[in-house]
VMD Tcl script that draws the C-alpha trace (Angstrom):
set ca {
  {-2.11 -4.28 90.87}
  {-4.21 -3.40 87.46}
  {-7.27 -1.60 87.80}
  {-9.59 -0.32 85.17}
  {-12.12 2.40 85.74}
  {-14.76 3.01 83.32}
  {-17.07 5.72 83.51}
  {-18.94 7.87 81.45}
  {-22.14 5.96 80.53}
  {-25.61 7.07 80.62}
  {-29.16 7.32 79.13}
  {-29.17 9.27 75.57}
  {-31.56 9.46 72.61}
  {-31.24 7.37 69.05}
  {-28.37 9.58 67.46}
  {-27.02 11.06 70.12}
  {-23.25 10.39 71.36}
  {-21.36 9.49 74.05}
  {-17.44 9.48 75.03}
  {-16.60 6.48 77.58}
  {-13.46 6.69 79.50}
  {-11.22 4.11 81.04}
  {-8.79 5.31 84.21}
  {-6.07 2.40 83.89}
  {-3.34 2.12 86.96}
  {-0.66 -0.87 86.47}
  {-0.33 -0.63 83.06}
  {0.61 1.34 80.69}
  {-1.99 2.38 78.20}
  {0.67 3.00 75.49}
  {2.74 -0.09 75.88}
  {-0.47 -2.29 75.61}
  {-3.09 -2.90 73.45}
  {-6.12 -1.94 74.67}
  {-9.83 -3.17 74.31}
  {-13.41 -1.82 74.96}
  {-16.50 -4.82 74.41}
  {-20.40 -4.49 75.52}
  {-22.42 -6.93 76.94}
  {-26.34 -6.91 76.29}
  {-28.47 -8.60 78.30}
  {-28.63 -12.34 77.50}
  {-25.84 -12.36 74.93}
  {-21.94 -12.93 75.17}
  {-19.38 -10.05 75.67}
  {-18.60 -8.45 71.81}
  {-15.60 -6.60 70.91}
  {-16.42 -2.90 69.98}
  {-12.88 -1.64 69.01}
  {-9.47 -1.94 70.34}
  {-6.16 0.49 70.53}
  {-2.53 -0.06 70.08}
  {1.10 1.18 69.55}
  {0.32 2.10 65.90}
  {-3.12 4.02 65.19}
  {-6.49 5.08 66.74}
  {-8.89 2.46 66.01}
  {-12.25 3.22 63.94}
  {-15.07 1.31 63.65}
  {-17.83 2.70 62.21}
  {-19.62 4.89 64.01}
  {-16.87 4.43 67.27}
  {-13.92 5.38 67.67}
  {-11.19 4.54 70.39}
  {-8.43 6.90 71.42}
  {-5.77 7.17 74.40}
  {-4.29 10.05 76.37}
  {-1.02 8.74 77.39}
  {-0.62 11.74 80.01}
  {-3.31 10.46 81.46}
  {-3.36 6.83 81.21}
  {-6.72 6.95 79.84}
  {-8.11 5.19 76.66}
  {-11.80 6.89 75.30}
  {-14.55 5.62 73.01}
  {-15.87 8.08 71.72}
  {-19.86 6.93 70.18}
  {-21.71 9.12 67.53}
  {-25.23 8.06 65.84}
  {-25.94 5.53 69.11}
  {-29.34 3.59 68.48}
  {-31.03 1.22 70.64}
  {-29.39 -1.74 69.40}
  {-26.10 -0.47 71.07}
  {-27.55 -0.93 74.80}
  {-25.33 -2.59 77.04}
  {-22.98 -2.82 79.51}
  {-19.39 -1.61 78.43}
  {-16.09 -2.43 79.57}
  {-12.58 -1.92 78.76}
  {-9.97 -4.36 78.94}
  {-6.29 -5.24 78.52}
  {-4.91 -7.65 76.25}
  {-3.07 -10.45 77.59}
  {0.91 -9.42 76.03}
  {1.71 -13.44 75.48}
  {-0.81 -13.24 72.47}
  {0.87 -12.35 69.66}
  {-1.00 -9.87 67.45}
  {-4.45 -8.08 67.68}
  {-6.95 -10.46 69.11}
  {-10.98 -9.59 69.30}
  {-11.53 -12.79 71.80}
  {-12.43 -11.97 75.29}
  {-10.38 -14.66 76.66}
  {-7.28 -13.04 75.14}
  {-7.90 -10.11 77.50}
  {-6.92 -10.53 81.46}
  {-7.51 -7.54 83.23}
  {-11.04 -5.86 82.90}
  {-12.92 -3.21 84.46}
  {-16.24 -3.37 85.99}
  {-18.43 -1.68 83.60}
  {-20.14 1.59 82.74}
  {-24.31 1.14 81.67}
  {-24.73 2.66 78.43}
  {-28.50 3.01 77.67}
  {-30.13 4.46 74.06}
  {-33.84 5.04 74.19}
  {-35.91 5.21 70.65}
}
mol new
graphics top color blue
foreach p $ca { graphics top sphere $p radius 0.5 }
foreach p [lrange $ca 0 end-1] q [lrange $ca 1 end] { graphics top cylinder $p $q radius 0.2 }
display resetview
């Protein structure tokens, strides 16, 4: 059975920072690639950044990591503004797609969600 835990969300100011983490049983983090998205309210599930075999991946301002000791994968979020409220989750990408995907629906096991909240 796959589970994903996320945790690690929260209220914090315009510029502040936050590091999400995602507990993953079933899998392992370094033989998959992994995923974090966010979900606003009223809009559709966005990719954020994503993780595998060869690199940490950086996006901007976020940047995803893994711990293989502990089966954990972090996003780690400087310079958060409003506009970066949501829900986020972390996911694993479905190994029968062939190379890195940003589609939702090429992810197929998902945790439940951590709140992350950035006041003005």
């Amino acid at each position: 059975q796959v589970q994903l835990v996320e945790s690690g969300g929260g209220l914090v100011q315009a510029g502040g920072s936050l590091r999400l983490s995602c507990a993953v049983s079933g899998r392992t983090v370094s033989s998959y690639t992994m995923g974090w998205f966010r979900q606003a309210p009223g809009k559709e599930r966005e990719f954020v950044a994503r993780i595998n075999n060869d690199a940490d991946s950086v996006k901007g301002r976020f940047t995803m990591s893994r711990d293989n000791s502990k089966n954990t994968v972090y996003l780690q979020m400087n310079s958060l503004q409003p506009e970066d409220t949501a829900v986020y989750y972390c996911a694993v990408q479905n190994p029968q797609i062939v190379g890195l995907t940003t589609l939702p629906k090429d992810y197929d096991y998902w945790g439940q969600g951590t709140q992350v909240t950035v006041s003005s």
